[in-house]
C-alpha atoms as a printed R data frame, in Angstrom:
    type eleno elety resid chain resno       x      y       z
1   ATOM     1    CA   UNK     A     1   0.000  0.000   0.000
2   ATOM     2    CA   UNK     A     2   1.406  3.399  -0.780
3   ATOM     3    CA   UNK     A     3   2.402  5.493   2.138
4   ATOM     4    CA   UNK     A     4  -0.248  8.377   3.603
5   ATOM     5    CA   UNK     A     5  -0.668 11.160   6.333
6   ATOM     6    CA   UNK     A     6  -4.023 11.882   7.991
7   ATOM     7    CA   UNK     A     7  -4.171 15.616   8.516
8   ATOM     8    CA   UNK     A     8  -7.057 16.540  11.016
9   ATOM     9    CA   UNK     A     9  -8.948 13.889   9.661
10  ATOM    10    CA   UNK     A    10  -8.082 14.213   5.951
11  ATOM    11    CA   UNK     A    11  -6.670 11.674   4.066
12  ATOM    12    CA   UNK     A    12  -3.692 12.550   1.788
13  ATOM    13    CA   UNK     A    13  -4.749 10.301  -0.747
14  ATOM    14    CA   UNK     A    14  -7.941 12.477  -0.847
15  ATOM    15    CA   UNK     A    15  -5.620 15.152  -2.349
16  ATOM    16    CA   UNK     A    16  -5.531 15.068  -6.308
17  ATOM    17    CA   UNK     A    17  -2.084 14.273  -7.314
18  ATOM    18    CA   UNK     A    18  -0.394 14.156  -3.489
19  ATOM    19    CA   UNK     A    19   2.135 11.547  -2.950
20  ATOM    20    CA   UNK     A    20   3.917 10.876   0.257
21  ATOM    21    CA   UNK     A    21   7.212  9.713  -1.151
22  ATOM    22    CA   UNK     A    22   8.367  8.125   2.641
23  ATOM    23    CA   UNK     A    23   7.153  8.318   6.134
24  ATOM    24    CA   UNK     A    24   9.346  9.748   9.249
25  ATOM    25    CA   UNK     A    25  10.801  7.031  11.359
26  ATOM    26    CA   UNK     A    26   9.251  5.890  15.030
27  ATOM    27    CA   UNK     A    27  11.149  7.428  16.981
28  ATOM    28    CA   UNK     A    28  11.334  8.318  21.025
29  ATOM    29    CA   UNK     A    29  11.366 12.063  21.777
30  ATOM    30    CA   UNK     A    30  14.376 13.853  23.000
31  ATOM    31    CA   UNK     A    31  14.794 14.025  27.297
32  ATOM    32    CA   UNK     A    32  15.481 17.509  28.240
33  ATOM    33    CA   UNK     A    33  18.145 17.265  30.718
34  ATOM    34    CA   UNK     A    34  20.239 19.939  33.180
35  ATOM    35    CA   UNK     A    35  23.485 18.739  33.453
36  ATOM    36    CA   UNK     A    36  25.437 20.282  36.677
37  ATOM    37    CA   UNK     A    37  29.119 19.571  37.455
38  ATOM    38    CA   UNK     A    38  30.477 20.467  40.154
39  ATOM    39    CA   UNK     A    39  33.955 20.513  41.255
40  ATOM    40    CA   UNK     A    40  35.525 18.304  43.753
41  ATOM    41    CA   UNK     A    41  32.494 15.861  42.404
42  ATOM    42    CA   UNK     A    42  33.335 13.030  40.204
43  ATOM    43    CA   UNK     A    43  30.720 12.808  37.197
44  ATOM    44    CA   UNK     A    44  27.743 15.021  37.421
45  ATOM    45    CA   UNK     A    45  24.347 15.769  38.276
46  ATOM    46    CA   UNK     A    46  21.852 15.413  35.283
47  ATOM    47    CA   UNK     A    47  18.263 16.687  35.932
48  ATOM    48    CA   UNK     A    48  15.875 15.060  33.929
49  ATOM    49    CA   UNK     A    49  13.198 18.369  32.876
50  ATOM    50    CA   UNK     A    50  10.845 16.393  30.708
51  ATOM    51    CA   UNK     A    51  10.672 15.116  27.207
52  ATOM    52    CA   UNK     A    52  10.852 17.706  24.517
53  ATOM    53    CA   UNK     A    53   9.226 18.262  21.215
54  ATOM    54    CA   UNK     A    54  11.022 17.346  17.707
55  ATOM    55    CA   UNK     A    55  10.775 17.298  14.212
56  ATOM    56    CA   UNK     A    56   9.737 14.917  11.900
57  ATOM    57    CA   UNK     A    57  10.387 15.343   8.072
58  ATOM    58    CA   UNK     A    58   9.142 13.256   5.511
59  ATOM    59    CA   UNK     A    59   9.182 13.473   1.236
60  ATOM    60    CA   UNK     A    60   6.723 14.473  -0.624
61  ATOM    61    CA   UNK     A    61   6.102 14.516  -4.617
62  ATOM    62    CA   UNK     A    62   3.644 15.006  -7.123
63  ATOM    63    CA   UNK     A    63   1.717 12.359  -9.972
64  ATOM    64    CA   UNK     A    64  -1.216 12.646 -12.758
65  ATOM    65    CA   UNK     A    65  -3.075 15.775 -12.367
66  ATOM    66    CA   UNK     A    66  -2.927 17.624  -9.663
67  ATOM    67    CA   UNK     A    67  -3.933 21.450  -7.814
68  ATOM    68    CA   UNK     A    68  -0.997 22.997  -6.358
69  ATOM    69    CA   UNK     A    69  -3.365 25.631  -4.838
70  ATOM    70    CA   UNK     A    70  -4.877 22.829  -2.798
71  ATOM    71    CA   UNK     A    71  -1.837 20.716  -1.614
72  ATOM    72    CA   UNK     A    72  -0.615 24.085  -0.397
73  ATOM    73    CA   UNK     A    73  -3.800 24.897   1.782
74  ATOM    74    CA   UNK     A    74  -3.448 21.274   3.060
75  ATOM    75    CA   UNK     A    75  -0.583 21.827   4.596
76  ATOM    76    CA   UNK     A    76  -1.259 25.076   5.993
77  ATOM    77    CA   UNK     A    77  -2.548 23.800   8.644
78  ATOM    78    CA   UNK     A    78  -2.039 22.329  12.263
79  ATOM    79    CA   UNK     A    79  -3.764 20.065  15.033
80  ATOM    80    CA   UNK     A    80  -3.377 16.164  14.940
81  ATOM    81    CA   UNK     A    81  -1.505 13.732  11.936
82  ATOM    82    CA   UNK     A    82  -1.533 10.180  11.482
83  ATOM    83    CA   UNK     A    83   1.720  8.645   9.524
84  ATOM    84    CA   UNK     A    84   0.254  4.970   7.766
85  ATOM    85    CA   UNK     A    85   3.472  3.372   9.534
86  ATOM    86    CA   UNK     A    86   1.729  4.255  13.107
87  ATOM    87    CA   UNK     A    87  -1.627  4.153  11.915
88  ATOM    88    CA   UNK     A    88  -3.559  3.754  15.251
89  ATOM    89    CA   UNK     A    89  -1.889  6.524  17.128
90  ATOM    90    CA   UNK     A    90  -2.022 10.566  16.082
91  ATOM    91    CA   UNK     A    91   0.513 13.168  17.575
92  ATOM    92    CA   UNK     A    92  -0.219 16.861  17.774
93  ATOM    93    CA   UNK     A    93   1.833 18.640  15.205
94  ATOM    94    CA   UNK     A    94   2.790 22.202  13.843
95  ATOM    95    CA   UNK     A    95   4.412 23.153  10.479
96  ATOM    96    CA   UNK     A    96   6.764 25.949  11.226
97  ATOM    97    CA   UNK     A    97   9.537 26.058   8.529
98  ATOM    98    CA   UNK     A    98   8.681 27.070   5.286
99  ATOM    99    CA   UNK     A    99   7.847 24.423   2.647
100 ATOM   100    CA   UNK     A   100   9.672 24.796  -1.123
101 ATOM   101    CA   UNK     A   101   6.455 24.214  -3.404
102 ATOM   102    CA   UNK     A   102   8.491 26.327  -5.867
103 ATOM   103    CA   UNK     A   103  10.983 22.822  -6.189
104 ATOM   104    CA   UNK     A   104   7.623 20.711  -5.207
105 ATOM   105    CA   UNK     A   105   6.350 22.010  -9.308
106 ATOM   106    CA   UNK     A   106   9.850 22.369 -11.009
107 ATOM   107    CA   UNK     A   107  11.199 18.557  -9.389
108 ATOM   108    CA   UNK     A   108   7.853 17.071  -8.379
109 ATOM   109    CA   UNK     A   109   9.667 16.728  -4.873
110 ATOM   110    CA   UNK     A   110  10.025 18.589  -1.322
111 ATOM   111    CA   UNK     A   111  10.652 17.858   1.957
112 ATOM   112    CA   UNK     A   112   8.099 18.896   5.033
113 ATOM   113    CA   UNK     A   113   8.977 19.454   8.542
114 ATOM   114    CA   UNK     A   114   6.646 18.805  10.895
115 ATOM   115    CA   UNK     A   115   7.244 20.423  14.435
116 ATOM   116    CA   UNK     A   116   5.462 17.287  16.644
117 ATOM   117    CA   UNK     A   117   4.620 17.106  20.468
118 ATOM   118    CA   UNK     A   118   6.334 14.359  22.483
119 ATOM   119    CA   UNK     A   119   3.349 12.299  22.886
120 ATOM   120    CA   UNK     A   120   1.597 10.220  20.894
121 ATOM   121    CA   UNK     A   121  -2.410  8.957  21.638
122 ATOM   122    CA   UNK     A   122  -4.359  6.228  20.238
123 ATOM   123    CA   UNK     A   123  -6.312  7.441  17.513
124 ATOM   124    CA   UNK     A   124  -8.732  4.527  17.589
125 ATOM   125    CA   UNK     A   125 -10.682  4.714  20.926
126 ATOM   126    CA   UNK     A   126  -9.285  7.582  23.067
127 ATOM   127    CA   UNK     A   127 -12.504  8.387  25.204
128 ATOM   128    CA   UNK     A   128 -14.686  6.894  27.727
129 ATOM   129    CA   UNK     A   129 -17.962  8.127  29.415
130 ATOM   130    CA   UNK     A   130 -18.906  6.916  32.256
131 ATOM   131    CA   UNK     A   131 -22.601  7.184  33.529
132 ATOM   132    CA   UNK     A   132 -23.294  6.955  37.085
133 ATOM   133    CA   UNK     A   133 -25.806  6.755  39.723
134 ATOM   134    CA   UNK     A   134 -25.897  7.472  43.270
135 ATOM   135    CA   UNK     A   135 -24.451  4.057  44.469
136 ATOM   136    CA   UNK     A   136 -21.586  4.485  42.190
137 ATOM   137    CA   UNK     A   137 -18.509  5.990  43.839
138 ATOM   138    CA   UNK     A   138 -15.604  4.920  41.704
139 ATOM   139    CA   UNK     A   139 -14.381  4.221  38.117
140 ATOM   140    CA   UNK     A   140 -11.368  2.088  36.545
141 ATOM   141    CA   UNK     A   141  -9.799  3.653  33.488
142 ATOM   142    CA   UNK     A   142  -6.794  1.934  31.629
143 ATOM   143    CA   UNK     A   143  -3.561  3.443  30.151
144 ATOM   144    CA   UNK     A   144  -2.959  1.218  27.846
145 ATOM   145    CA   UNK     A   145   0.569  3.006  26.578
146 ATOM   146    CA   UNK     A   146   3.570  2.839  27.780
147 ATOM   147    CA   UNK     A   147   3.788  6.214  29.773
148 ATOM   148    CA   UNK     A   148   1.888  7.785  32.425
149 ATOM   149    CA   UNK     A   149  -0.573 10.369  31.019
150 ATOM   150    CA   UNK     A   150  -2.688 13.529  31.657
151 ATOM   151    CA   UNK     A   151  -6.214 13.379  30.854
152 ATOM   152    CA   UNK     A   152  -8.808 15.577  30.318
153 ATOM   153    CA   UNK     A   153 -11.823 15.049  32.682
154 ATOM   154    CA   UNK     A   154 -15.537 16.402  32.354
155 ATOM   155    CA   UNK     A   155 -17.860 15.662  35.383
156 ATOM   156    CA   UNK     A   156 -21.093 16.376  34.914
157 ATOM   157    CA   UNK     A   157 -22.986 16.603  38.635
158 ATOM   158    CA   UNK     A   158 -24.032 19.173  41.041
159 ATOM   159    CA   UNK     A   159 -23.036 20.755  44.433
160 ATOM   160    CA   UNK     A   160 -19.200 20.372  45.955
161 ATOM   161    CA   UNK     A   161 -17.250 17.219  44.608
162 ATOM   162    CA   UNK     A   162 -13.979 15.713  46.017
163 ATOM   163    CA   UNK     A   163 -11.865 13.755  43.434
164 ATOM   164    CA   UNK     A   164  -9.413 11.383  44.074
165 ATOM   165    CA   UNK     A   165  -7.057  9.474  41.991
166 ATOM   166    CA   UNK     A   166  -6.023  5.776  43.130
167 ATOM   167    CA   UNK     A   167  -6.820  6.696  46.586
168 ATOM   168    CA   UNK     A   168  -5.524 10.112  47.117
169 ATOM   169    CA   UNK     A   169  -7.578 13.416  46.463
170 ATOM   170    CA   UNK     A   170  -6.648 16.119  44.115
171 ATOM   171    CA   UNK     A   171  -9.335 18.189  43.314
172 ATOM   172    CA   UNK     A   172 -12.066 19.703  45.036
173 ATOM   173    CA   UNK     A   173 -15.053 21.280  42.442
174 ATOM   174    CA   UNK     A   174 -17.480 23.424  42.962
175 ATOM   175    CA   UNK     A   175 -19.780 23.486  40.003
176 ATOM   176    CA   UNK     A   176 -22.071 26.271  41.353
177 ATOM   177    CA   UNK     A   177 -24.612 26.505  38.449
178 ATOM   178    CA   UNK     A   178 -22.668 24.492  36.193
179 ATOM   179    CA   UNK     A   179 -23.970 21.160  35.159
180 ATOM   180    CA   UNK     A   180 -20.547 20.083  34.289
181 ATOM   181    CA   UNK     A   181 -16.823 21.126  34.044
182 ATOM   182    CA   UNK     A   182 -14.119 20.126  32.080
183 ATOM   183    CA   UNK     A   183 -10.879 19.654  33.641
184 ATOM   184    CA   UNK     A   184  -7.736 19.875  31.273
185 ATOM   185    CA   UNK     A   185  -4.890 18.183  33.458
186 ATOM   186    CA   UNK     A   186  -2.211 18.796  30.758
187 ATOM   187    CA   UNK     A   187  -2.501 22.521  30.231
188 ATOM   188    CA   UNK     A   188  -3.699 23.155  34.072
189 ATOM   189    CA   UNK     A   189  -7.263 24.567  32.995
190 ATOM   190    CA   UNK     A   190 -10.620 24.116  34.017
191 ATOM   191    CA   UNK     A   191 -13.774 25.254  31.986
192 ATOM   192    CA   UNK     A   192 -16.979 25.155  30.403
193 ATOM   193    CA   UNK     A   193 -17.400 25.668  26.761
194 ATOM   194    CA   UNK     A   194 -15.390 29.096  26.790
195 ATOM   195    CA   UNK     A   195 -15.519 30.176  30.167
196 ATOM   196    CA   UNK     A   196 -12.904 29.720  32.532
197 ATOM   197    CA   UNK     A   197 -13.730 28.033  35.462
198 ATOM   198    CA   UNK     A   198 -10.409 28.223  37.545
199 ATOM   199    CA   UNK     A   199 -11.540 28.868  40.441
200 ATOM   200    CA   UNK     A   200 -14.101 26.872  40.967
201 ATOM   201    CA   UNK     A   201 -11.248 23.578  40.681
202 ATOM   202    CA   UNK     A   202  -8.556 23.640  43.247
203 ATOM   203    CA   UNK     A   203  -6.129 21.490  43.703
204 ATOM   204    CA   UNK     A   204  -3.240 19.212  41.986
205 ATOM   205    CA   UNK     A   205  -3.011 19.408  38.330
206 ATOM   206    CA   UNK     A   206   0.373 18.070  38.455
207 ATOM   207    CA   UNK     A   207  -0.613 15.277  39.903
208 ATOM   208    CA   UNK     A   208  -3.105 13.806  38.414
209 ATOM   209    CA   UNK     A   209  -1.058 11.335  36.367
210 ATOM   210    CA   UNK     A   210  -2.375  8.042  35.319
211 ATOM   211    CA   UNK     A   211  -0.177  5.271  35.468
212 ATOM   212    CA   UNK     A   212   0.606  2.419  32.878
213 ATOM   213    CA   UNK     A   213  -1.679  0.138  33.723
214 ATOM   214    CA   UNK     A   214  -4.985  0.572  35.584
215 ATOM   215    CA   UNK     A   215  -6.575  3.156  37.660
216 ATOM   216    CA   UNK     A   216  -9.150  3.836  40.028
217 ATOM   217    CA   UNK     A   217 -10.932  7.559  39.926
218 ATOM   218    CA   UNK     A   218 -13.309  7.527  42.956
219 ATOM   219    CA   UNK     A   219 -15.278 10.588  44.365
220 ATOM   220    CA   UNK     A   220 -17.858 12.068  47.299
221 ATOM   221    CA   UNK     A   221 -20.274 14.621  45.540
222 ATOM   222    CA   UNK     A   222 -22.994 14.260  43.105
223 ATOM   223    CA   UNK     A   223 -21.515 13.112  40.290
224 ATOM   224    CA   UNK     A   224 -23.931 11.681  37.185
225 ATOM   225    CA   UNK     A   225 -21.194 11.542  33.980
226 ATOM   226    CA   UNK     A   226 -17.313 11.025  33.936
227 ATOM   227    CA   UNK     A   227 -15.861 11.700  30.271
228 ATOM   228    CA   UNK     A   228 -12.144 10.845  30.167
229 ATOM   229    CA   UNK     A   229 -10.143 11.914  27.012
230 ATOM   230    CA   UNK     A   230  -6.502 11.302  26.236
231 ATOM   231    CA   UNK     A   231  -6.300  8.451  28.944
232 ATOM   232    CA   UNK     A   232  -3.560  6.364  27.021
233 ATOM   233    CA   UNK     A   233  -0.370  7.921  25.860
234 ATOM   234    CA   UNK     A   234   2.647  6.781  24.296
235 ATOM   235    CA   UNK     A   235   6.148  8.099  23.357
């Protein structure tokens, strides 16, 4: 089968004339490190600081008839691509360096760079809702990849909720007249549609991690709906 990209949920092979020449390899992202010597020390000190973003580039040429025009708004874009050699994960990507569709018509070949977040998600089932009644005071969601991840939460309920993650609480929510809030652990946000609901979430964004494996979200409060995004992440 001939190589593709899914851009925000468009096909490359939906684009007249569009061929992905190769795919970027799978690859694990960078570790940001701090490394401190110090003297009288042998060796040193690194810091690990997290995993960092990279690049991916891949070929790209043209075949048969084809639009320019459109090929170019294609890739203006940014949001999630799939590669066909990981086709059941997505990463979040940007395209910042300029792309040479000036060789792309003269060569019917150039190279894109693709600026991509660290993580990867499954792009196959990556939610879960939860319903819930008022016997109901825990849930088990699975990471299935092969790093701890940070979801993104909306409970739906009433009143003043405590939440706790595999036994330990990190959140307390007050949902006032909202009928649900959604919590983004990743970016350290809380809100409904566009409204920022900080302060009605305090608490531990940092640590709400879930772990490889399973996990138990449990909770006092009214709550009638859990929906977990993101719960699975890979690198």
């Amino acid at each position: 089968m001939r190589d593709y990209i899914i851009l925000n949920g468009t096909s490359s092979q939906t684009i007249p004339g569009l061929l992905i020449q190769n795919l970027p390899p799978i690859s694990k992202p960078r570790q940001r490190v701090e490394i401190e010597e110090i003297d009288g020390r042998d060796g040193d000190i690194v810091t690990y600081l997290g995993y960092g973003a990279y690049d991916k580039e891949f070929k790209i040429g043209l075949f048969g008839s084809y639009d320019v025009d459109e090929i170019i708004s294609y890739f203006n874009s940014e949001g999630t691509v799939i590669f066909s050699n990981e086709e059941d994960k997505y990463y979040n990507y940007q395209i910042i360096e300029q792309i040479d569709f000036d060789k792309l018509l003269r060569y019917k070949e150039a190279t894109v760079k693709m600026h991509v977040q660290p993580f990867k998600y499954s792009a196959e089932d990556n939610q879960k809702v939860f319903s819930v009644d008022s016997t109901t005071t825990s849930i088990s969601i699975r990471n299935s990849g092969n790093i701890y991840s940070r979801p993104v939460l909306t409970i739906t309920g009433s009143g003043s909720i405590d939440l706790y993650l595999n036994d330990i609480q990190l959140f307390v929510i007050n949902m006032e007249s909202y009928t649900s809030i959604t919590i983004d652990t990743n970016n350290m946000n809380a809100y409904n549609g566009n409204t920022l609901l900080n302060r009605n979430v305090t608490g531990s964004y940092d640590n709400f991690k879930l772990n490889i494996g399973n996990n138990t979200i449990s909770w006092s409060g009214a709550i009638t709906q859990i929906e977990i995004d993101n719960y699975s992440r890979w690198i």
